[in-house]
C-alpha positions in Angstrom: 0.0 0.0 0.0 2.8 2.3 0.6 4.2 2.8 -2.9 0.5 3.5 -4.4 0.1 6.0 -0.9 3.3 7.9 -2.3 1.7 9.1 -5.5 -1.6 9.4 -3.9 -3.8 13.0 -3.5 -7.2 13.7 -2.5 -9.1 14.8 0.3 -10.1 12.7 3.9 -13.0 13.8 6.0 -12.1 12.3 9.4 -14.3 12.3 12.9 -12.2 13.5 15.4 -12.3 11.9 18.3 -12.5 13.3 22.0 -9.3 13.9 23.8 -6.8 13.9 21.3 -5.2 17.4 19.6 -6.1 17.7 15.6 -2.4 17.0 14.9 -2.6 13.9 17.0 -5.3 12.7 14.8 -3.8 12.4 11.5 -1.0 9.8 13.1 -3.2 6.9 11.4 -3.7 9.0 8.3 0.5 9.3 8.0 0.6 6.0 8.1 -1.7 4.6 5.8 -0.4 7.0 2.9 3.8 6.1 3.6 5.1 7.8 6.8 7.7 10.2 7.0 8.3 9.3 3.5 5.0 8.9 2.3 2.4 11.8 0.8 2.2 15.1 2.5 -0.3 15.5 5.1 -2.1 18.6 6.8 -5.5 19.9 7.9 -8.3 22.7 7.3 -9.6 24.0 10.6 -8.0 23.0 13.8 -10.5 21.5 16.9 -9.5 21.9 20.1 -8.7 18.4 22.4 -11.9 18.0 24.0 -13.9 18.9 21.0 -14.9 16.0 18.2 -16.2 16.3 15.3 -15.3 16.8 11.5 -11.8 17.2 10.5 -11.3 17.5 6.5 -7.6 16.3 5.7 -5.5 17.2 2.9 -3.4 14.1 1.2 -0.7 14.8 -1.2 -1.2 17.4 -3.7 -4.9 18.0 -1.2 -3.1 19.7 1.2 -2.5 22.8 -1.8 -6.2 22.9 -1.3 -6.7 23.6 1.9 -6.9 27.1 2.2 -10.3 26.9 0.6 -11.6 24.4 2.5 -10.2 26.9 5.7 -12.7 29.7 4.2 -15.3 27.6 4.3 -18.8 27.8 6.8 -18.8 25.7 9.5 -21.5 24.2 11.4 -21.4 23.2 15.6 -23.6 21.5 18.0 -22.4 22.6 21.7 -23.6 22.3 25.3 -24.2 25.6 27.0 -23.6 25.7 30.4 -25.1 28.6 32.3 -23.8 30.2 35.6 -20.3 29.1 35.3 -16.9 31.2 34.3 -14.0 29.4 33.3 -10.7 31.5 32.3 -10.9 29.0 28.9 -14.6 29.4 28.7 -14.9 25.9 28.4 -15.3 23.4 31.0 -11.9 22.5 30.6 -10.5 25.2 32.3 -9.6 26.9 35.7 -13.4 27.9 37.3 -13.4 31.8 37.8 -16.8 32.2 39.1 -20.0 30.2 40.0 -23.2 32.3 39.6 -27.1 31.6 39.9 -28.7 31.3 36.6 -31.9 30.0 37.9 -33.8 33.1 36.8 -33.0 32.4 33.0 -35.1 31.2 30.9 -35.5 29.3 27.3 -36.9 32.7 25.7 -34.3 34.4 27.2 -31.5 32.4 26.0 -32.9 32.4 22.7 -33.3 36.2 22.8 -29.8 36.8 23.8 -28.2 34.0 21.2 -30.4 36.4 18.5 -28.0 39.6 19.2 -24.9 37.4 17.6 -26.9 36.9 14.6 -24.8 38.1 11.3 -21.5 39.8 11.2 -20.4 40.8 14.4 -16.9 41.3 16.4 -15.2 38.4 18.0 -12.7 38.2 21.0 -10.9 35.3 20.8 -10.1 33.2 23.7 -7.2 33.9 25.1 -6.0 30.2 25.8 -6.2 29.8 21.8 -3.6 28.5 19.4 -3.6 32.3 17.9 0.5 33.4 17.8 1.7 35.8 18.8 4.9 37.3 17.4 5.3 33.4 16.4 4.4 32.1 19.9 0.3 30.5 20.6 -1.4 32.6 22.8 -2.5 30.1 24.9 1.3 29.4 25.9 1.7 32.2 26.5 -1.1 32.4 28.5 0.4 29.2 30.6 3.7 31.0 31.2 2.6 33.9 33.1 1.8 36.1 30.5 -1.2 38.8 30.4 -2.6 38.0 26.6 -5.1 39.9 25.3 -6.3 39.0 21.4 -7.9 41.6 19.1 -11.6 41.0 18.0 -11.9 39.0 14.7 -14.7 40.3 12.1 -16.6 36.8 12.2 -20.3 35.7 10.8 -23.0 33.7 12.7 -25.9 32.6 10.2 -27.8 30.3 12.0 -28.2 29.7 15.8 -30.6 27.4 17.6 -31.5 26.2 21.1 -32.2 22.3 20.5 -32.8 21.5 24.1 -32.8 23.6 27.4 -32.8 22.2 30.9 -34.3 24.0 33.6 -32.6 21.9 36.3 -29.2 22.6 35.5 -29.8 25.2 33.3 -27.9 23.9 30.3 -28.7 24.1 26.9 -27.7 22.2 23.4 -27.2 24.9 20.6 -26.0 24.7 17.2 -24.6 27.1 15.1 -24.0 28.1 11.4 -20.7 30.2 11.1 -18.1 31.7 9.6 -14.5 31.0 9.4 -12.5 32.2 12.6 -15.6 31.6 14.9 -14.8 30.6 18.5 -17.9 28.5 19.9 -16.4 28.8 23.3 -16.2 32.5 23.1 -19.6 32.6 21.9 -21.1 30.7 25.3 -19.1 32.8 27.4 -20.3 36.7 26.0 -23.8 34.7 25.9 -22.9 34.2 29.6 -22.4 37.9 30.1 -25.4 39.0 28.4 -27.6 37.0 30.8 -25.5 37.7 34.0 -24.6 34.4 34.7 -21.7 33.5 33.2 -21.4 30.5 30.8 -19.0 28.0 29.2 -19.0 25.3 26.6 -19.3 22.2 26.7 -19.5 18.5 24.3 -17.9 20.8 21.2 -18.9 19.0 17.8 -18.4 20.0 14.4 -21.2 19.2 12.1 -20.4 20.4 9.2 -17.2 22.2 6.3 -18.8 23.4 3.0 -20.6 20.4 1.8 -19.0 18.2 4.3 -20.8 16.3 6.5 -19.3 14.6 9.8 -21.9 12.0 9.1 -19.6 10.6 6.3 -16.3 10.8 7.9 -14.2 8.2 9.4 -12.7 7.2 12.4 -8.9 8.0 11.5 -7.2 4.5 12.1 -9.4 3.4 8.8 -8.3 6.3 6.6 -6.8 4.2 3.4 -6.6 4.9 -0.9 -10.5 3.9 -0.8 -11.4 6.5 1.7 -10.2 9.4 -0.4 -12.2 12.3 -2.8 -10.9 13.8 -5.3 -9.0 16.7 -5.1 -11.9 19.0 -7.2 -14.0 18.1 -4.2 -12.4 21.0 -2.4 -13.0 23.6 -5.0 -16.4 22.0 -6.2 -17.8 26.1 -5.3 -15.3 27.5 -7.7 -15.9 29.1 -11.3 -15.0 27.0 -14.3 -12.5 27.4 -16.8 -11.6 24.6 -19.5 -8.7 25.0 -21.3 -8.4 23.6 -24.6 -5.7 21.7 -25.9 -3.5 24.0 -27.9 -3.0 25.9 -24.3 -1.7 23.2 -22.4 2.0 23.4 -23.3 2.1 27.2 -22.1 0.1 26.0 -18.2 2.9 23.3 -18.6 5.4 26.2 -18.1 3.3 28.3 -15.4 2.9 31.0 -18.5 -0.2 33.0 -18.8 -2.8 31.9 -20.9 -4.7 34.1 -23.2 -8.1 34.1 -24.2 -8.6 32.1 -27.1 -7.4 28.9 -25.2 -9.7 29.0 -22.6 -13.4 28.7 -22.2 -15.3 29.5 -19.2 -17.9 27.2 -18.0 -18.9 28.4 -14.9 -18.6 31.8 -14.1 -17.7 33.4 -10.7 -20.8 33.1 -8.4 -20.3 32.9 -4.5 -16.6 32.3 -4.0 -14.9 30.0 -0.8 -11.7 32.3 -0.7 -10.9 35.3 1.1 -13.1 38.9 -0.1 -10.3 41.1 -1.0 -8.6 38.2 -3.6 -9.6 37.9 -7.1 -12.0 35.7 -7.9 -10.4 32.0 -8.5 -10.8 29.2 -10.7 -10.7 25.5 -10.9 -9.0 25.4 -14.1 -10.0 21.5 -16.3 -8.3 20.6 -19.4 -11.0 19.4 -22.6 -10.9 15.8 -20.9 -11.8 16.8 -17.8 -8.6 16.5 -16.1 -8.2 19.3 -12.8 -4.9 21.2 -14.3 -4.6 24.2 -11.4 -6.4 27.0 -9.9 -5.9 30.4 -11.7 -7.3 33.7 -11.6 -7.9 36.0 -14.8 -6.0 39.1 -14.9 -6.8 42.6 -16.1 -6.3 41.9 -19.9 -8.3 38.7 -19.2 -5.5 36.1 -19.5 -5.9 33.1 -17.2 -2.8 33.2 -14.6 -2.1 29.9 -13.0 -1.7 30.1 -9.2 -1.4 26.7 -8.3 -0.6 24.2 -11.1 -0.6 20.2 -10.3 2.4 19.1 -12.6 0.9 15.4 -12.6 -2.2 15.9 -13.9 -0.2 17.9 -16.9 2.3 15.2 -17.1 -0.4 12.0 -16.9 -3.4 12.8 -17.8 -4.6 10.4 -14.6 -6.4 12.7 -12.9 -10.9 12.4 -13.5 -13.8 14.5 -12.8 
């Protein structure tokens, strides 16, 4: 298995289990597809220890990919616990303060959650793996120091109390959201709204893009078979299809002009960043996934990321 795993690329949705760090996760996955020697491995989206959930994994030439998949909406299911204050605003952390939040109730929880409806400001956690002048905050954080994050412009679409008991006064939410969104940061400011306190809890991810948790795998059976193909992570990107007589030129990284191009699928709701040009996924007339590109000013098609083996080999299918 490990010679095919060498040449291997594509895309692994994994379900993270409890307890273990995101990078701790893809062990299996480095092993199935040829160790230190084997295809290159990485990850779109990092979940903390003590949350599970979907993790979408990069494999070989995937791992170009991933900053779409990063840019992608996220979905979360989370348990909200009410008068509690944790300096991690989880229930992993150090308990700050224990309030009563007996007078709460389900209409008032859902009222609050409301107010974090679309785009809003952020404060990250400070015991987050944000760095700092090259250092994670949360280390810092752990050696004494006083770290204090700036807010991040995030987006909440969709919030929703699924359960809420009036015993303990704990609730399970999910979430639509953007990119960058901290659930745990979200249950404590709900805590503050309502007086309480709060902190999270049973942290899931649901959901990347199209990607559902519901058709990942438990790491230690990540193998060839359990791989998408590499469009599968820009399956939201515009089309262009470049015809033959252009290939030698995307061969040499050389802009292409118009007359060698067609495009398919024009620019409609793009996965990557707002203040970048608008980016392809770039086939070839037999459907082969050639690179991502973006048109310049003159209209020419300007390769950004080129995958030299679907060029060379022609192996690669849509």
């Amino acid at each position: 298995m490990a010679s095919e795993a060498h040449s291997s690329s594509g895309i692994l949705l994994l379900d993270k289990p409890v307890g273990e760090s995101s990078f701790a996760a893809l062990y299996p996955v480095k092993r199935a597809f040829g160790g230190k020697k084997g295809a290159k491995i990485g990850h779109a989206g990092t979940l903390d220890p003590a949350a599970s959930g979907l993790l979408v994994v990069g494999v070989g030439a995937g791992t170009r990919l991933l900053e779409f998949l990063e840019a992608m909406p996220k979905s979360y299911r989370f348990r909200l616990h009410l008068g509690i204050e944790t300096d991690t605003y989880d229930l992993e952390g150090e308990v700050r303060a224990r309030k009563d939040a007996s007078h709460v109730t389900l209409a008032q929880l859902e009222a609050a959650l409301r107010t974090f409806l679309g785009p809003i400001a952020q404060m990250p956690p400070a015991y987050s793996a944000i760095k700092i002048a090259g250092k994670r905050a949360c280390d810092r954080v752990r050696d004494g120091e006083t770290v204090t994050l700036a807010a991040r412009n995030i987006r909440i679409d969709r919030i929703e109390v699924l359960s809420f008991d009036t015993h303990d006064r704990t609730a399970l939410v999910e979430m639509d959201c953007s990119k960058g969104t901290y659930v745990r940061s979200l249950a404590h400011d709900v805590g503050q709204i309502l007086g309480c306190g709060g902190a999270a809890d049973q942290i899931r991810r649901l959901a990347i893009g199209p990607f559902r948790v519901e058709d990942a795998i438990a790491p230690d059976n990540a193998g060839l078979d359990t791989l998408l193909p590499l469009e599968a992570a820009i399956a939201d990107l515009p089309v262009l299809r470049v015809l033959d007589a252009g290939l030698a030129g995307l061969r040499n990284g050389n802009p292409l002009p118009a007359n060698v191009f067609n495009v398919e699928k024009a620019p409609v709701a793009q996965v990557v960043p707002e203040e970048t040009e608008p980016e392809y996924a770039v086939f070839s007339e037999n459907g082969i996934l050639l690179c991502t590109a973006t048109l310049d000013a003159i209209g020419r098609l300007c390769p950004r990321k080129v995958f030299p083996a679907s060029l060379d080999s022609g192996t690669a299918s849509r």
